[in-house]
C-alpha positions as CSV (number, residue, x, y, z in Angstrom):
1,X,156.7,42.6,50.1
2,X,157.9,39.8,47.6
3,X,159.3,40.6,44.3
4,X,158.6,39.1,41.1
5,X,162.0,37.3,41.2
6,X,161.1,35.5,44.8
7,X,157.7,34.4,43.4
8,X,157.1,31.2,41.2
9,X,156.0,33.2,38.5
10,X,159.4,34.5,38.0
11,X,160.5,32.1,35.3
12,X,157.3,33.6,32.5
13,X,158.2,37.3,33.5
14,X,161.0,39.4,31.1
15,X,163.8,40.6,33.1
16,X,163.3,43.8,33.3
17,X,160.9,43.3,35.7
18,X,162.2,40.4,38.1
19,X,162.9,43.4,40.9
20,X,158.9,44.9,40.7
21,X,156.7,44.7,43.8
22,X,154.3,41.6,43.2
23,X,152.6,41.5,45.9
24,X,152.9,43.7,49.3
25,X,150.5,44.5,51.9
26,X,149.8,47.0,55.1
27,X,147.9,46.1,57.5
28,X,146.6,47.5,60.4
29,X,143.9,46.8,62.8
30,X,141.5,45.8,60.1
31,X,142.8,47.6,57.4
32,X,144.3,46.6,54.2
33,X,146.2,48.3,52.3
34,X,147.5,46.3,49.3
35,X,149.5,46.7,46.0
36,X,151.5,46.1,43.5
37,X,153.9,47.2,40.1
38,X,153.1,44.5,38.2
39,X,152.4,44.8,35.0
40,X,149.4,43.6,33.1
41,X,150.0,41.5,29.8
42,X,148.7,44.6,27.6
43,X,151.5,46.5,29.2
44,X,151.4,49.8,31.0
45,X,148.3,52.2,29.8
46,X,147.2,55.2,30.9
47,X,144.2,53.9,34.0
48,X,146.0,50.3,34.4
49,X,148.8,51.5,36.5
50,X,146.8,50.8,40.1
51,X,143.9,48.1,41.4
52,X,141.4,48.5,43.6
53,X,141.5,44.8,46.2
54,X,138.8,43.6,47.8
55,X,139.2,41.2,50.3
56,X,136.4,39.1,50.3
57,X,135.1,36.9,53.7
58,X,134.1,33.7,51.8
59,X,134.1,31.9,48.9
60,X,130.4,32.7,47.5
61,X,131.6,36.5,48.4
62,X,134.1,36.6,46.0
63,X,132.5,34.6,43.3
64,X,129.4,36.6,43.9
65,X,130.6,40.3,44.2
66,X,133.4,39.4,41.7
67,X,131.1,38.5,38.5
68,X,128.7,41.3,39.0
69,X,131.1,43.6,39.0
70,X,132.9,42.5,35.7
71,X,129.9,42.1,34.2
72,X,130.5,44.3,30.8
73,X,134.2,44.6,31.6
74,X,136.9,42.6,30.6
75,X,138.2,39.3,32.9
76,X,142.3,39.5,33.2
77,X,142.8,36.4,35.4
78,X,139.2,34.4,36.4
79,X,139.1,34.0,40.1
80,X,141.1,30.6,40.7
81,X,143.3,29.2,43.6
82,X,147.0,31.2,43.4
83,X,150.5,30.1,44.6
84,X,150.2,31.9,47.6
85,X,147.0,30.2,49.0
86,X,144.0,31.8,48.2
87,X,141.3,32.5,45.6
88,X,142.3,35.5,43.3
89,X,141.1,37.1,40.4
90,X,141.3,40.2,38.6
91,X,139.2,42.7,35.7
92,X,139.0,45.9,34.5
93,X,135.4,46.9,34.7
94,X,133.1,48.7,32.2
95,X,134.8,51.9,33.2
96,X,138.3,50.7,32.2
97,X,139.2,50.5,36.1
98,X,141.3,47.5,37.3
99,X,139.9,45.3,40.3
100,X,141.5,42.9,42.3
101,X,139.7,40.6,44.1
102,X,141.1,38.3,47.1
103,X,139.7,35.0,49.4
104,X,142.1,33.4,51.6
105,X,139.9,31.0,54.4
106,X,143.4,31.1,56.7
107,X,143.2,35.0,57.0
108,X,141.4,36.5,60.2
109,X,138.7,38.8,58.4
């Protein structure tokens, strides 16, 4: 687990929520479970307080799967490199629900 104070994005978040869960993940075998309580921009709404991650094999995967799906929803964060490695990205889809997706080329998938 890693809070939002032990990230680098620390410094543009309020501090009332330096001690939420950023990023944390399960694993076993080859499951994944991932999650995290941070907060989107628009704040806390009723449907934006969980993701579903996807953790994509390759780098077409995740471009691929990841604009079809948002297709008539609304991007939050395009997929781009992130601090911790990989290729991330995140929208809520035409149904309001939030998606994360995920690409790191150093993960065993």
């Amino acid at each position: 687990m890693q809070t939002i104070s032990e990230s680098p994005i620390a410094p543009q978040c309020p501090a009332a929520i330096q001690e939420h869960i950023v990023h944390s993940t399960l694993i076993k075998d080859s499951f994944y479970l991932m999650a995290s309580d941070m907060p989107y921009p628009d704040g806390y709404q009723h449907g934006n307080n969980f993701s579903l991650h996807v953790n994509c094999r390759s780098e077409d995967e995740i471009n691929t799967i990841f604009n079809k799906m948002a297709a008539g929803g609304k991007i939050i964060l395009p997929v781009r490199q992130e601090f911790w490695g990989a290729l991330f990205g995140t929208f809520a889809d035409k149904f309001g629900i939030r998606w994360q997706f995920h690409y790191d080329k150093n993960e065993i998938n």
